[in-house]
Every structure is written in C-alpha cells, then in structure tokens.
N, C-alpha and C positions, 0 to 999 in steps of 0.2 A: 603741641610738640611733635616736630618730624622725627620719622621711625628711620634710626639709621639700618642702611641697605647696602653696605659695604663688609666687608671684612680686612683683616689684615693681608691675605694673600692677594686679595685684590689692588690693595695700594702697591705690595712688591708688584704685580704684575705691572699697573702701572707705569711704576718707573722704569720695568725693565724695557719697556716701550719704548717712552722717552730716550732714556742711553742709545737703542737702537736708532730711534727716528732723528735722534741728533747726528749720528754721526752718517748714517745710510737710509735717507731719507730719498737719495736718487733711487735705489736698488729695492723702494716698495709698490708694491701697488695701493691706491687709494680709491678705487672705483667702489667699495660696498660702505665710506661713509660720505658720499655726493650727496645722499639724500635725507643725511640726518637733521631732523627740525629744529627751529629754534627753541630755546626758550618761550614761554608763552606769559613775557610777562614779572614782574614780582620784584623782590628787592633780593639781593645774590643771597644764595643757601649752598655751604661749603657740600653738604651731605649732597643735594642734589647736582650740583657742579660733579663731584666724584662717580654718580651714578653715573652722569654723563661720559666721564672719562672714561671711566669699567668699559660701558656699553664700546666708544669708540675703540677703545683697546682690542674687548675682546672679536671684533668685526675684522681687524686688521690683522690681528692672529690668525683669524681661520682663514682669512683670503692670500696671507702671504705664508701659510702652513708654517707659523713658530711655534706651534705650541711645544713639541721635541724640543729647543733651543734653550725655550724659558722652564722648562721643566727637570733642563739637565744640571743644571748646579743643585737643588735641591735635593735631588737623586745621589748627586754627590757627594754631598754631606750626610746624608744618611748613610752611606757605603761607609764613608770615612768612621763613622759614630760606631758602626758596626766594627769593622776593624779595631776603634779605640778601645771597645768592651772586650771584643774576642784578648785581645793584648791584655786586658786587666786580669779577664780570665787566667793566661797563662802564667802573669807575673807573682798571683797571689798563688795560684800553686806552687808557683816554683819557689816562694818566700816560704810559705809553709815547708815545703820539702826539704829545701835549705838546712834551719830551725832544726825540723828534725831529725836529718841525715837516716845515719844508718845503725845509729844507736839506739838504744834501748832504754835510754833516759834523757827528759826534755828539760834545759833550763829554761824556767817559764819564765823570768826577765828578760832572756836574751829576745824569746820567743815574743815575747807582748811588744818588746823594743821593735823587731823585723814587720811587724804585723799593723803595729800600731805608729812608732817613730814618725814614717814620711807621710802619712796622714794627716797627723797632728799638725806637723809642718804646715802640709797645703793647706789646711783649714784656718790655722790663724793666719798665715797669709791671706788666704779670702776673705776673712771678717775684717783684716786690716785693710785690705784693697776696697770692699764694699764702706767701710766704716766713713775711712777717710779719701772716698771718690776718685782711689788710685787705678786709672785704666790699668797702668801694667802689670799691678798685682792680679784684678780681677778678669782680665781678657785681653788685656791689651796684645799681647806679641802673640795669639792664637790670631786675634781679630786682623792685626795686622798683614801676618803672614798670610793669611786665608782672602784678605780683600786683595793684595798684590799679586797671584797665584795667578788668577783669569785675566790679571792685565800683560800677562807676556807679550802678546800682539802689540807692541804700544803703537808701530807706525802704521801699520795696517790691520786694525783689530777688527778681526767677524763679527757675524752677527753673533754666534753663540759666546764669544768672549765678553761680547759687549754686555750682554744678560746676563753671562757669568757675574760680570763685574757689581752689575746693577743689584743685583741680588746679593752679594757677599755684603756691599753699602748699606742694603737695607734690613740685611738680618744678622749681620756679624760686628758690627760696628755701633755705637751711640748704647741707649739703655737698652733698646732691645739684644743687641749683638752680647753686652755684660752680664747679661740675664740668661739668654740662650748658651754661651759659651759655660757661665757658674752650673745650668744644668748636666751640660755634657761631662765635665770635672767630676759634680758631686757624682754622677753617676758610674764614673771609672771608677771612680773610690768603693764605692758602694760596691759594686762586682769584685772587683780587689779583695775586700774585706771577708766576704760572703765566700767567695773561691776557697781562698786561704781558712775558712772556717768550716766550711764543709769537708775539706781536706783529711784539716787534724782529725773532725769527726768521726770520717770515715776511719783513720788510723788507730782511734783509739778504740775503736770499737774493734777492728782487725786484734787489736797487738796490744799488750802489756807493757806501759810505760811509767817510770818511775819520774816526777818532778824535783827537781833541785834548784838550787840555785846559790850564785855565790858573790863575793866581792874585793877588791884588792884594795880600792881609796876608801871607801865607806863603811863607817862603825859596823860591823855582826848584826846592832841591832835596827839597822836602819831597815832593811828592806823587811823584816817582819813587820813592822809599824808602816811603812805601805800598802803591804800587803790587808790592814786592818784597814785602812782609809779607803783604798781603790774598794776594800768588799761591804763597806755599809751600804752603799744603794743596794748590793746584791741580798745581801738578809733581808732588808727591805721590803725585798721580792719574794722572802722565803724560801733564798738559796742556802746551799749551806758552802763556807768557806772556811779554809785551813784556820786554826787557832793558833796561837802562841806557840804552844808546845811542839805543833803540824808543823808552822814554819821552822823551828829551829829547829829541830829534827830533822828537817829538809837541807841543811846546808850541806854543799859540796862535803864529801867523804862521808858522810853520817851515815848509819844503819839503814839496813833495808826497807823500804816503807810497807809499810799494811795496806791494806785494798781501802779500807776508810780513810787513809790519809790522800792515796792518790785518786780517790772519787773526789774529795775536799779541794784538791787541785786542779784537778778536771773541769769540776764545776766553777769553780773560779773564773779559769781559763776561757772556755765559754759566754761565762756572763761578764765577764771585763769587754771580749769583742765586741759582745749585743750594746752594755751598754754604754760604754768608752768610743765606742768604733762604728756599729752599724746604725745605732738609734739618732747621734747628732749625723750622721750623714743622713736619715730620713727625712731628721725635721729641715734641715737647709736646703734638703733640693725641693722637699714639698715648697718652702719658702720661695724658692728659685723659678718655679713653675708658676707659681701664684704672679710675683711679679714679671717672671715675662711675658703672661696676658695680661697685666695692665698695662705693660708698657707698649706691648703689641696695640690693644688696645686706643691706649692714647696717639701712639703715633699719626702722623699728620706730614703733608705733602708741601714741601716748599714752593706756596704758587707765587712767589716772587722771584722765582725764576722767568726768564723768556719765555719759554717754553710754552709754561702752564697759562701767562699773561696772555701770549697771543692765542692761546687753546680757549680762554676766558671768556675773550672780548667775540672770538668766531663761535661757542659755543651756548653764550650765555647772552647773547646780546636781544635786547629789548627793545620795543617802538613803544613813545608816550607823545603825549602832546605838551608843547613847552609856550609859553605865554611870557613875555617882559610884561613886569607889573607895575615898571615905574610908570607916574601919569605922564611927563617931559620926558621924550617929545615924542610920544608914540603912544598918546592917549586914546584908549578904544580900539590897538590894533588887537586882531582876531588872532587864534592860536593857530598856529602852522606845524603841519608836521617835521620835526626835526631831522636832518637825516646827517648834521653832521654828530661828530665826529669819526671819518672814514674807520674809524675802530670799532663801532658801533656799538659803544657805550652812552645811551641818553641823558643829554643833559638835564637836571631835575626842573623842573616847570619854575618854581618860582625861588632859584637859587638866585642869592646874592653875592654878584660878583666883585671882589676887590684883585686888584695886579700887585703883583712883587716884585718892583723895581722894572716894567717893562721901556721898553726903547720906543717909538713912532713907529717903527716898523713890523710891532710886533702886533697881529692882529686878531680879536675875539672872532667867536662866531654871528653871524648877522640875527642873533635870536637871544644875545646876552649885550646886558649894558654893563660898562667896568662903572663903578660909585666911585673907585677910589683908585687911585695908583701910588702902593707906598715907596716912595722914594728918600723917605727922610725921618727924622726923629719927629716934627709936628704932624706930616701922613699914617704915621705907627701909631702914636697915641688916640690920631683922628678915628683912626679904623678901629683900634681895640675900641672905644666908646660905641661906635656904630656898630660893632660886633654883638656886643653883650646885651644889646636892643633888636638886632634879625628878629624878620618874623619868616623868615624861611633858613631853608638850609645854607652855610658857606658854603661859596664856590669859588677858590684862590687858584689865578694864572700864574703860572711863569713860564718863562723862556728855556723853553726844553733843550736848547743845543746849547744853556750855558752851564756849569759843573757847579752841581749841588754842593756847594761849601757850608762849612758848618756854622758860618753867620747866620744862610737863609735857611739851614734848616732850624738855628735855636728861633730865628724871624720866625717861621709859620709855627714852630711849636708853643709860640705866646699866639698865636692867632688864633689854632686850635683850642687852647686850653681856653679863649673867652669864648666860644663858640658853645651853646647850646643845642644844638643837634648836629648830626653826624656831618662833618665836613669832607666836600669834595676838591679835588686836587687836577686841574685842566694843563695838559704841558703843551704852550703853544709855540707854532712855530713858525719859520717865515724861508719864502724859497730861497734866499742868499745866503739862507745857514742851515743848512740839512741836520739830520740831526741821526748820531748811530747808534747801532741795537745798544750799547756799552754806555751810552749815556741815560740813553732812555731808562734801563737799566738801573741806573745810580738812583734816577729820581724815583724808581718804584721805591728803592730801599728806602730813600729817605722818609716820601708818606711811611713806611712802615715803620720808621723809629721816631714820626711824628703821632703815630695813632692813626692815621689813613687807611683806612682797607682799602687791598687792592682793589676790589670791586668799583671802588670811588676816586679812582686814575683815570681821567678822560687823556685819551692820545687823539694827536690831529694828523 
C-alpha cells in the first residue's frame, strides 16, 4: 500500500497553479522543470502523479517568486476570521449591556431571549442546511460572496487574483468550503456567547441585581414552569435553581428579593448559557472541524481536465514493449519499441483491439490489429461474445474529431461492462479532420462516465 505524501494545502497549491498557468502561462518562466524525469515505469498511481505535480508546482513558485501571491488569500481569510471574532466580541458585549442597562434589576427572559434568541436561529438553520444538503442555509452566500470577491479582474485578471480565485474554489465552496464556513459560524457564536457571559459575570459580581420577569399574552404560570424545564439539566449538575415559590415571587412588581433568591437566579442564568448556549456550540464545531478534515482529506483534483491530461501524459508517460499476438498475418514478428502515441501513453502489449464504427480513413497504429469494426447490430453482438473471451486487455478505437453522443457512449459502456480487465480507450485520428482541445475533451469525459480511467485514454 502507497504511503500518501500529499496534503490538502498542497492540492490548493496545485490548483492555484493551474488557474495561473491557464491563464498566464506567457508571463512564466519554465527553465527549473526542463529536467524533470519521467516516470520510471508502472501502471498510473494518483498519489504518485500528485507528488509529481506538488514537486512541478512548488519548482515553478520559487522560480517565478509566487509564493506571496498563493499565500495571500489565505492570509486573508484569517484577517477576515479575526475581524469576524473581534465583531462577536463586541456584539455579545453590547447585547449583554443592552439586557442590562442601567438598572438595577435584570429580566432574565428578556435577558436569555437577547443572548440566546438569534443563536438558536442560526443553529437550526444549520442543522437544517447540513441536514437537508441546503448550500444556502449551510455556506452558501458566505461561499459565494467570498469566491466572487478576487474575480473582480474579470478581463484582465493577475496573477494574485487568479490564486485568489483558485483558492476561494478550493476551500470555500463544495464539502470542504460547508465545513470550513460551518466552523467559522459556530465560532462567532461561540465568542458571542462567552463575551456576553463573561460580561453579566463581571457585573454581577460588580453590583446587586434583582432578577424578574414578567408577561402580557402568557398565563403567570407559564414561565415558572420553564423555568423548571430549562433547570433540570442544571440540578443535574448540582446547580441550584429558582423554586416555585423563587419564581413567583419574582414577577414584575413583587417584593424585594433575598440574596438566596437572586444567587437561585444567578445561577440559573449562568448555567442556561453554558448549557443552552456554549456547550451545543462546542459540540457542533468540534463536529465541524472533524469533518472538515475529512473532507479536506478526501478531496481530490479533477484530472479530467486539460490541464491535468496533458500534465499526465508529459509527466507520467512510460516505454514498454508491445507485440501483435495474433498469428495472421504477422506470425513470429518480434516486439518493437512503441513510440507511438505522440502523447506518450503506451499501448498495452497484448491489447485487443476492436473500432467503433470507424471510416477507411481512419487509421490504427502500425503495432495494433483492429479484430473487429462495430458497425452494426450483428458486429455488437460479435464483439460482446469476443469480448467476454479476451485473453488480454480491451483496447476500443474511435474517431476522436467525431462528438461523443450518447449512443456511442451507452455502445462502449456495454463493451466495458463485458470486459474482464481494465479497458483501454485510443482516440484516433486522421489529417483531414484535426481534432480540438474541446472535443478531445468530451471524449475524456465520456471514458470517465464509462468507467475508463484517464490513465487508459491513448491520444494520437
């Protein structure tokens, strides 16, 4: 089993490459990876491929001095994260402060309502946005807003915008960006909570405050019978909490209270935030942090892009020797080095070739014999039989400048599925029909929603 040697900052790095090298690929230098080796060999290993990429990455960074560029959105976000705490900080003060004015007695409903209320809110929001795989509940219009941001440049975008861009893609958007964003949330909150509690604390220990509380729509004795529900976890704890008689004694206009009734409320007050308020904000961002290193984690690099295809075939490419095994009519010839396909992906030594409706014009490599050319309902059946018999690997042509419809691609995906080991996919082509990056393109996609790995796309 290969030891992966990658990180997630490396895949962001990565891409933020990519975005730059797609768009200003005139404006780099490439002289420090001229002399990067090939592959030595083997059947394609994504892990090793990525090593590869890291290494060309980080070569190209130091020689075109990006590292400042790719380093600055990240930097950014952490500013911005900074700001959003500092702001929870001042908001839970000021909620608190609010709450209690300038008086000398606290209504601890109004108080738990300010403190507590838009919390509550955000929270089921978030279990309802994570629940039911709502981006705009769980991140979406942070993510959105934040990947739009560094695309201002749209017609002439720099290179730090590009990185910018690259970067918000790949850590504010998809599971990881839902994850990362849910962390930043729960932790406003959390600061929020913790401000605004420290606060009161500070004040009560200052200053002498009398708890009440009162109601205009709601029966007298409703909110003492809250009060007994919100404080069972608190006993629980071996808190102690207002009684019966505490609360009702406590309504607006009632008699003075005693130092035991308003410690009874105090303490309440207190252990409602911890465990109403601070403790499910614990567990959800421990929760939040957990999975955004999985998903960190799992993430993975779209090499059915151009990009990563043509980075594949120059970084990953292989020499093997390839031999026709049929005996007609090349009985006894000797194995030659292969050297096409000019993409310099090896064609497998003793793949068996069948065509996908090709034309006369369209021609194999001088080192493969086509068995069959399906053209028709009796060549389909011919070939699935011949198929499910291989004693080697598939190896299916087509006509790469024609457009992968989804006839031929449900055709190869009954071809695939008789196939016993892993089938290869050759896009051939002929000089009177060139063929562009945008179709080549189409046909990666299609191996890929035939089961095809990239890996096993020979281009001509």
């Amino acid at each position: 089993m290969s030891v992966k040697r990658y990180t997630f900052a490396d895949l962001v790095r990565i891409e933020q490459v990519r975005k730059i090298e797609s768009a200003k690929a005139e404006d780099l230098s490439y002289a420090s990876i001229q002399d990067m080796p090939k592959t030595a060999g083997g059947d394609f290993n994504y892990a090793d491929f990525i090593q590869r990429l890291n290494t060309r990455a980080k070569r190209l960074i130091q020689e075109n001095t990006l590292n400042d560029a790719l380093q600055q959105p990240r930097l950014q976000f952490i500013r911005a994260r900074r700001i959003c705490l500092a702001l929870a900080v001042i908001l839970g003060g000021l909620a608190a402060s609010e709450a209690v004015s300038e008086s000398t007695t606290l209504n601890i409903y109004w108080l738990l309502a300010v403190l507590l209320g838009f919390n509550l809110i955000s929270l089921l929001l978030w279990l309802s946005g994570i629940t039911l795989n709502l981006q705009s509940l769980s991140s979406g219009i942070v993510a959105q807003l934040a990947s739009w941001l560094p695309y201002r440049h749209k017609k002439d975008p720099t290179i730090a915008s590009l990185a910018s861009h690259a970067w918000w893609e790949s850590c504010l958007t998809g599971g990881v960006g839902k994850w990362r964003i849910s962390v930043l949330t729960h932790q406003f909150w959390l600061v929020y909570l913790s401000a605004g509690m420290i606060l009161l604390i500070l004040l009560m220990l200052a200053q002498q405050y009398n708890f009440i509380w009162g109601t205009t729509l709601l029966p007298d004795s409703t909110l003492p019978k809250l009060t007994q529900i919100l404080g069972t976890p608190l006993q629980a704890l071996g808190l102690t909490i207002p009684d019966d008689s505490q609360a009702i004694a406590s309504r607006i206009g009632a008699d003075k209270q005693d130092a035991e009734t308003r410690t009874a409320w105090a303490t309440f007050l207190i252990g409602t935030l911890l465990v109403y308020g601070i403790l499910p904000r614990l567990l959800v961002l421990g929760l939040s942090v957990i999975m955004q290193k999985w998903r960190e984690h799992r993430f993975r690099l779209d090499l059915y892009l151009p990009y990563y295809i043509e980075l594949r075939q120059r970084l990953m490419a292989r020499e093997v020797k390839a031999e026709v095994i049929d005996a007609d009519p090349y009985a006894g010839a000797k194995p030659v080095d292969v050297t096409l396909p000019p993409a310099n992906v090896a064609i497998p030594a003793n793949a068996q070739a069948f065509g996908i409706e090709l034309d006369a014009a369209t021609h194999w490599p001088e080192s493969v014999i086509c068995r069959l050319n399906i053209v028709d309902q009796n060549s389909h059946d011919e070939a699935i039989a011949l198929i499910k018999n291989l004693g080697g690997p598939l190896l299916l042509g087509v006509a790469a400048h024609r457009l992968p419809d989804r006839g031929v691609q449900r055709l190869i995906k009954e071809l695939v599925d008789s196939s016993n080991e892993k089938p290869w996919l050759i896009l051939l082509s002929k000089p009177s029909a060139p063929v562009a990056s945008t179709r080549e393109f189409a046909w990666f996609r299609l191996a890929e929603a035939c089961g095809i790995p990239a890996e096993h796309v020979i281009t001509r």
